[in-house]
C-alpha positions as CSV (number, residue, x, y, z in Angstrom):
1,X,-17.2,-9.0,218.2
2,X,-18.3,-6.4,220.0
3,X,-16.0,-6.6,223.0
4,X,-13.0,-6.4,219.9
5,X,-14.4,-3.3,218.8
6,X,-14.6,-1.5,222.2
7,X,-11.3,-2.7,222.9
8,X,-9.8,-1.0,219.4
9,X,-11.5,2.2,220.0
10,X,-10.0,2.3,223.3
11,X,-6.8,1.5,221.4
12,X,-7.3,4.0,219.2
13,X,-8.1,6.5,221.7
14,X,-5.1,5.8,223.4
15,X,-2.7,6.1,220.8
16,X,-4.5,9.8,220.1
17,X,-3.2,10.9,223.3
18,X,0.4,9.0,222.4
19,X,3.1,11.6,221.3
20,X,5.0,9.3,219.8
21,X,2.1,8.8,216.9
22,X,1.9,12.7,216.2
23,X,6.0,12.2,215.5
24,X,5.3,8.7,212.8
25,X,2.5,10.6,210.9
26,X,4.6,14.1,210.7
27,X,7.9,11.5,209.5
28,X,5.5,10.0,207.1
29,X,4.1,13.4,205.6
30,X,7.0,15.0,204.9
31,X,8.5,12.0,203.4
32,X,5.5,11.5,200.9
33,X,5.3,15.3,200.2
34,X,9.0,15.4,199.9
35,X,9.5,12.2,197.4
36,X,7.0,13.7,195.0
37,X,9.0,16.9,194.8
38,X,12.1,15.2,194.1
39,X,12.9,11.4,193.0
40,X,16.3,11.6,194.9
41,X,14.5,11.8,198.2
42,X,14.3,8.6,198.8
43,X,17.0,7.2,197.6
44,X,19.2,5.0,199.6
45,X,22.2,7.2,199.6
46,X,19.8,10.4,200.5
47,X,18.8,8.5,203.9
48,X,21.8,7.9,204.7
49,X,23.1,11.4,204.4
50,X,20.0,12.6,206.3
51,X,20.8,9.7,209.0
52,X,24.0,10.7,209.2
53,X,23.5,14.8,209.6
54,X,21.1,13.6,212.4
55,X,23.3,11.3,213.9
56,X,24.8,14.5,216.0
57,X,21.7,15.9,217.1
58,X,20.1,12.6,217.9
59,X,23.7,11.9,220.4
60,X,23.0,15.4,222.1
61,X,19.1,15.4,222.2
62,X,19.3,12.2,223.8
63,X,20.7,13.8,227.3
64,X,18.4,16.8,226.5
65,X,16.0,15.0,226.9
66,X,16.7,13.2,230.2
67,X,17.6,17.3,231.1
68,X,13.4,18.7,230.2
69,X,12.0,15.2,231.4
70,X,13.2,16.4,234.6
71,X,11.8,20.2,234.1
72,X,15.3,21.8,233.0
73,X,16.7,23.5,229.9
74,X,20.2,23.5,228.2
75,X,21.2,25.9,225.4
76,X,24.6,25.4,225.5
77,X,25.3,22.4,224.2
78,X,25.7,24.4,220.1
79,X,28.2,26.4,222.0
80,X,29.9,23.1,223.7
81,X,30.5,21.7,220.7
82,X,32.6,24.4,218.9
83,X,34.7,24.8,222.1
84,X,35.4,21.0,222.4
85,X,35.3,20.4,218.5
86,X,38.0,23.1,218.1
87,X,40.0,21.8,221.4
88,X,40.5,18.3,219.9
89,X,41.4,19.2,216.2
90,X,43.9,21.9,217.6
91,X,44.9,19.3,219.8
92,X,46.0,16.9,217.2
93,X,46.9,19.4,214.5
94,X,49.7,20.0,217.2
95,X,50.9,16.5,217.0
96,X,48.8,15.2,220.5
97,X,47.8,11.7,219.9
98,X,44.0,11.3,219.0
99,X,42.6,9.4,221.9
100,X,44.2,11.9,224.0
101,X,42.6,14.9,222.0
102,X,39.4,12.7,222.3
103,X,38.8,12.4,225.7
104,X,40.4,16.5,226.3
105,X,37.2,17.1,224.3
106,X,34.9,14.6,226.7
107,X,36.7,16.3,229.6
108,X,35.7,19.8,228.2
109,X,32.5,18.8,227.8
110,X,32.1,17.1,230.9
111,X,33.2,20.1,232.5
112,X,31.2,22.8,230.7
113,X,28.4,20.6,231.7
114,X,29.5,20.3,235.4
115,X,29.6,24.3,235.5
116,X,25.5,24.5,234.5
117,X,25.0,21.8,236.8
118,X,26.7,23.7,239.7
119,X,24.9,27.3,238.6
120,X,21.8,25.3,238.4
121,X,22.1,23.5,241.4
122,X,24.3,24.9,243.9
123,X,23.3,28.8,243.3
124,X,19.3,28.1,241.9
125,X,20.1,29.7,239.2
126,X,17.4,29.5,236.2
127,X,18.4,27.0,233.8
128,X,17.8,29.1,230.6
129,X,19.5,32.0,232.3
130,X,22.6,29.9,233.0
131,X,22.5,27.8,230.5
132,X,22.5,31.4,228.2
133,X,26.2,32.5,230.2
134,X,27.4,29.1,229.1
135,X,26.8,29.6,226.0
136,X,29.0,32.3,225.6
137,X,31.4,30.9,227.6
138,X,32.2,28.4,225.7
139,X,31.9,30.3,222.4
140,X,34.3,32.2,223.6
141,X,36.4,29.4,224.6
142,X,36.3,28.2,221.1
143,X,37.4,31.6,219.6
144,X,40.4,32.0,222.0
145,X,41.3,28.6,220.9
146,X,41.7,29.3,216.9
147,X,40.9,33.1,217.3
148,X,41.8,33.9,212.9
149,X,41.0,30.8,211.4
150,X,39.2,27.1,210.8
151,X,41.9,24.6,211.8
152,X,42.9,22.4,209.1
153,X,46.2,20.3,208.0
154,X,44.6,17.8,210.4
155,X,46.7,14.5,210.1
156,X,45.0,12.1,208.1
157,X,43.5,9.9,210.7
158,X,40.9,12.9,212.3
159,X,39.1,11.9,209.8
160,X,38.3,8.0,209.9
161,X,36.2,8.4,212.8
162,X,33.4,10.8,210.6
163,X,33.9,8.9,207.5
164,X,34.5,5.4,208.0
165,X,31.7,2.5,207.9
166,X,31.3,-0.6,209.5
167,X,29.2,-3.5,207.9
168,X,28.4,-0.6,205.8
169,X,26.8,1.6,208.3
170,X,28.4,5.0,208.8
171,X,30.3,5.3,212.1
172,X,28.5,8.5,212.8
173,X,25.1,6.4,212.9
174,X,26.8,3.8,215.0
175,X,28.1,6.2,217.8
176,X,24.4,7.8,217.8
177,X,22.5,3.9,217.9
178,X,25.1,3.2,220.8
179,X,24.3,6.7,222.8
180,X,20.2,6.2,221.9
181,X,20.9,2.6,223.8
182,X,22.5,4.1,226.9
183,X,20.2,6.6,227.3
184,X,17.0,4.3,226.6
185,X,18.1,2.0,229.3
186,X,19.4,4.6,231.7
187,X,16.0,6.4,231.6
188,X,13.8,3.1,231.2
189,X,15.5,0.4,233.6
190,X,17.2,2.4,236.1
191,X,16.6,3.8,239.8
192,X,18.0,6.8,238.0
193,X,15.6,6.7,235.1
194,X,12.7,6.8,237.8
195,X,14.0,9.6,239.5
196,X,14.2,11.8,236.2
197,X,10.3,11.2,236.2
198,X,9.4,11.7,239.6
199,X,11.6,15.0,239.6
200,X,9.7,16.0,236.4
201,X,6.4,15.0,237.4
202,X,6.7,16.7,241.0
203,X,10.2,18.2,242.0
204,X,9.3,18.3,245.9
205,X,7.4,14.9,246.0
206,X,10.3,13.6,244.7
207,X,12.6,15.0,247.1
208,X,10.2,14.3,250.3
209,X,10.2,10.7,248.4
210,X,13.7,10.0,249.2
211,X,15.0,11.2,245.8
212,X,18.6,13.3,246.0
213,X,17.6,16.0,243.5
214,X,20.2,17.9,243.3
215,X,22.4,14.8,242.2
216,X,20.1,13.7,239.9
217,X,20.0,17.6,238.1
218,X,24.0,18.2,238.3
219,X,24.0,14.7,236.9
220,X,22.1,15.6,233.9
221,X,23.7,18.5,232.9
222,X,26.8,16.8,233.3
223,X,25.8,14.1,230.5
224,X,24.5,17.0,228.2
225,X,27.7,18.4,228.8
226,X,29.7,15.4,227.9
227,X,27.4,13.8,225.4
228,X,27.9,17.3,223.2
229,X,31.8,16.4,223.8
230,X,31.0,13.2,221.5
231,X,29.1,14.5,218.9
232,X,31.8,17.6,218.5
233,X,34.6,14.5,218.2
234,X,32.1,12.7,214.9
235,X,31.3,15.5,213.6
236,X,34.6,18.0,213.8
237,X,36.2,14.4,212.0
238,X,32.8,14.2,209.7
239,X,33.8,17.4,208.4
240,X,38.1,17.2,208.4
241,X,38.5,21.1,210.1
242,X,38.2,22.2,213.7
243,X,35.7,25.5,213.4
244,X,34.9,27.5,215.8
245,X,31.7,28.5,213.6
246,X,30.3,25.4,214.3
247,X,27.2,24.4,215.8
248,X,25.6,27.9,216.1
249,X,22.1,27.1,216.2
250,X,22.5,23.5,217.1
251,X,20.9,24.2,220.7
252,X,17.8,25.3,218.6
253,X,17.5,22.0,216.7
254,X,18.5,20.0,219.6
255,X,14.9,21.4,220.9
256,X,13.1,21.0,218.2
257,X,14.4,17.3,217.8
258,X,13.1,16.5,222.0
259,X,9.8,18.2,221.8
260,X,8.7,17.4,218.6
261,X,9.7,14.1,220.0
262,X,6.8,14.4,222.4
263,X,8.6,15.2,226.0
264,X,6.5,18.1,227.7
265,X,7.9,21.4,228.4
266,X,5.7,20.5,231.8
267,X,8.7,18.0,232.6
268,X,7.8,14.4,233.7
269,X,7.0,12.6,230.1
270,X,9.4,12.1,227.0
271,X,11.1,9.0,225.5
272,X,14.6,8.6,223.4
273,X,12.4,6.9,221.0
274,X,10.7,10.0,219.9
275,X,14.0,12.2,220.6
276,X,15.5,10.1,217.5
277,X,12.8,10.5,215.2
278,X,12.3,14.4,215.9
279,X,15.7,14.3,214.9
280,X,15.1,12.6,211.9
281,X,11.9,15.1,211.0
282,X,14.5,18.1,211.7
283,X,16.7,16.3,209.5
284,X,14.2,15.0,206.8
285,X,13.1,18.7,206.9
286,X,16.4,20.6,205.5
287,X,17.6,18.0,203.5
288,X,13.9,18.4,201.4
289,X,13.7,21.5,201.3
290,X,17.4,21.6,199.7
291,X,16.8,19.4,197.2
292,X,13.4,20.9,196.4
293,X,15.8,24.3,196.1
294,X,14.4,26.2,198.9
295,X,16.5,29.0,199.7
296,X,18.9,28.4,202.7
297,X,16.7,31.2,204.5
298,X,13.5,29.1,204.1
299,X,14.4,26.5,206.4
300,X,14.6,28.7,209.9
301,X,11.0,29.4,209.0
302,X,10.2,25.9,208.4
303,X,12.3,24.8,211.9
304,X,10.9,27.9,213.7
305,X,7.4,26.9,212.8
306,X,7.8,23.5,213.7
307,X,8.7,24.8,217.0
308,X,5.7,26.6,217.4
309,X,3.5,23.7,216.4
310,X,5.1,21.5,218.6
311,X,4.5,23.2,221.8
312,X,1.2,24.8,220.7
313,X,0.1,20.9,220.4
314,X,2.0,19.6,223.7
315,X,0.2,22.6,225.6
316,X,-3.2,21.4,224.0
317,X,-2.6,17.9,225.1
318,X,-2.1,18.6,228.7
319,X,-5.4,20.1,229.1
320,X,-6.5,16.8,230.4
321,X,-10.2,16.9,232.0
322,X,-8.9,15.8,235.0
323,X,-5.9,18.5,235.2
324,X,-3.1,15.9,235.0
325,X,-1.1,15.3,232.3
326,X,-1.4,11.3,231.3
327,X,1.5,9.3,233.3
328,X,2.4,11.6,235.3
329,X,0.1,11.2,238.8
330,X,2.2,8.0,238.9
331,X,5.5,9.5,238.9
332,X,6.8,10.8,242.2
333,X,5.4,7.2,243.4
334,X,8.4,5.4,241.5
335,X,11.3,7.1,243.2
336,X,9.4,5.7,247.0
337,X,8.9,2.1,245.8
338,X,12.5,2.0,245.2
339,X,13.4,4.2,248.0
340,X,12.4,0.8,250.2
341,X,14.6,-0.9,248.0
342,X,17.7,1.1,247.7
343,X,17.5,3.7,249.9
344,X,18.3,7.4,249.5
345,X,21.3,6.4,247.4
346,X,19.6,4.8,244.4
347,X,19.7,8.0,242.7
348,X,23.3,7.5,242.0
349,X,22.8,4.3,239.7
C-alpha cells in the first residue's frame, strides 16, 4: 500500500510538470464557466462550429509547431493565407479547374514558405524579422491579386470542400484530423522528428551530431508555408469568397494555439497533441464569449491575455533546480543514435 502511494505521488508530481495537463484543466474551465452562462454552449451543433473554426488554425499550428520545437518563429502564415486563398478563388472565378487552383495555392504556399526558409537559412536572417517582410509580402500579393474587391460569383463547387460532410463529420475537421496525423507521426516516429528536438534542445550539438540543420529549418518553414496553402483552400471554400482581408491576425492565434499547447519558446519540447487543444481553448474562447455577448473588442483582451499567461507559466516552468528544462538533456543525443544508423542523411526522412 505504501509502495502504491509513493508511486501516485510521483505520478502526480509528474503530471504537474506535464504541459499538456495545464491545457485539459484550462479546456475544462472554460467549458464549465462558459455552459453556465449560456445553455447553447454545449450543444452539439455549438462544438461543431467551434471544431470547425479551429479546424484552420489547428492545420497551420501543427507545422508551427514543428517550426518553435526547433527554436524558430513564423508570422506569416495570416498573411499566406489571404495571398493563396485569394489566388485559388480568382483562379477558378476565371474558369481554371479547381484542383488546378488547389494545388496553385499549395505551390504559393510552398513557395512563400521556401522564401523564409532561404532568408532564415541561407542569409541568418532572424526569424521574426523575416518572417515580419513575409508578411507583407504576401499581403501585398493578396491585394495585387483582387486589389477593389472580395471575389465572389465563385462556381458552385468552391464551395463543397468547406461545407460538405462525410459520415457526418465536417470536411474542414477531416482535412485538420488528417494534417494533426501527419505531423504527429512526422515529429514522433521519424529521423526527422528527432532532429526537430535535438535542433531545439541544442542547435550546435545537433549539428556536431551529424544532424543537417539547415535542411531540417528550410524544411520547416517550407511545411508552414504549404500547410497555410491548405487551410486558405478549406476555409476560402468554408466561406464561398476569396478575400484578401482574410486571416489578419491569424499568425497571432496560431501562437496562442502552440504555446498554450505547452511547446517552449526555449525550443526543444511541444506536442501536436497540445497544438490541437490550444486551438480548441482559442476557439472555445471567442465562440463563449460571443454567445455570452461580449463585445467583438473583448476577445483580443481575452486572447492577448492568454498569451501572456502562457509564457509567463512556460518561463516559470523551465526554472528547473537543475537548470534544464525536463526532456530536453536527452535531445541532441537522438539525432547521434540514429546518425549510426542512417547517416548524415536521415535528416531528409
Amino acid at each position: 500500500m505504501t509502495n502504491q502511494a509513493v508511486s501516485i505521488r510521483q505520478w502526480i508530481g509528474r503530471q504537474r510538470r506535464n504541459p499538456a495537463v495545464a491545457t485539459v484543466i484550462i479546456l475544462l474551465v472554460l467549458g464549465v464557466i462558459f455552459s453556465l452562462m449560456s445553455d447553447r454552449f454545449l450543444t452539439w451543433e455549438n462544438i461543431q462550429n467551434v471544431t470547425r473554426s479551429s479546424a484552420a488554425v489547428m492545420t497551420v499550428g501543427c507545422a508551427v509547431t514543428l517550426v518553435m520545437i526547433a527554436r524558430g518563429l513564423d508570422l506569416s502564415v495570416g498573411s499566406i493565407l489571404a495571398a493563396t486563398g485569394v489566388l485559388a478563388a480568382f483562379l477558378a472565378a476565371n474558369g481554371v479547374e479547381l484542383w488546378i487552383a488547389y494545388l496553385a495555392a499549395l505551390a504559393l504556399g510552398a513557395l512563400i514558405g521556401a522564401l523564409n526558409g532561404a532568408i532564415i537559412v541561407g542569409l541568418k536572417v532572424t526569424p521574426i524579422i523575416a518572417t515580419l517582410g513575409t508578411l507583407n509580402i504576401a499581403r501585398g500579393i493578396a491585394y495585387l491579386i483582387t486589389p477593389s474587391a472580395i471575389l465572389v460569383g465563385l462556381p458552385a463547387a468552391w464551395q463543397t470542400l468547406g461545407t460538405s460532410r462525410v459520415a457526418g463529420i465536417p470536411v474542414p475537421v477531416i482535412v485538420a484530423g488528417l494534417v494533426i496525423l501527419f505531423f504527429s507521426w512526422l515529429l514522433n516516429r521519424t529521423v526527422f522528428g528527432r532532429h526537430v528536438y535535438a535542433i531545439g534542445g541544442n542547435e550546435e550539438a545537433a549539428r556536431l551530431a551529424g544532424v543537417r540543420v539547415d535542411r531540417v529549418l528550410f524544411l520547416l518553414y517550407l511545411m508552414a508555408g504549404t500547410s497555410a496553402g491548405l487551410a486558405a483552400i478549406v476555409l476560402s471554400s468554408r466561406l464561398g469568397t476569396g478575400d484578401p482581408n482574410i486571416g489578419i491576425g491569424f499568425e497571432f492565434d496560431v501562437i496562442v494555439a502552440v504555446i498554450l499547447g505547452g511547446t517552449s519558446l526555449a525550443g526543444g519540447q511541444g506536442r501536436i497533441s497540445g497544438t490541437v487543444l490550444g486551438a480548441l481553448i482559442v476557439g472555445f474562447l471567442s465562440n463563449g464569449l460571443n454567445l455570452v455577448g461580449v463585445e467583438p473588442f473583448w476577445q483580443y483582451v481575452a486572447k492577448g491575455t492568454a498569451l501572456v499567461v502562457a509564457v509567463v507559466l512556460d518561463r516559470l516552468a523551465s526554472r528547473e533546480p537543475s537548470g534544464i528544462r525536463p526532456g530536453l538533456s536527452q535531445a541532441p543525443q537522438a539525432p547521434e543514435q540514429e546518425g549510426d544508423k542512417s547517416g548524415r542523411n536521415g535528416a531528409s526522412e
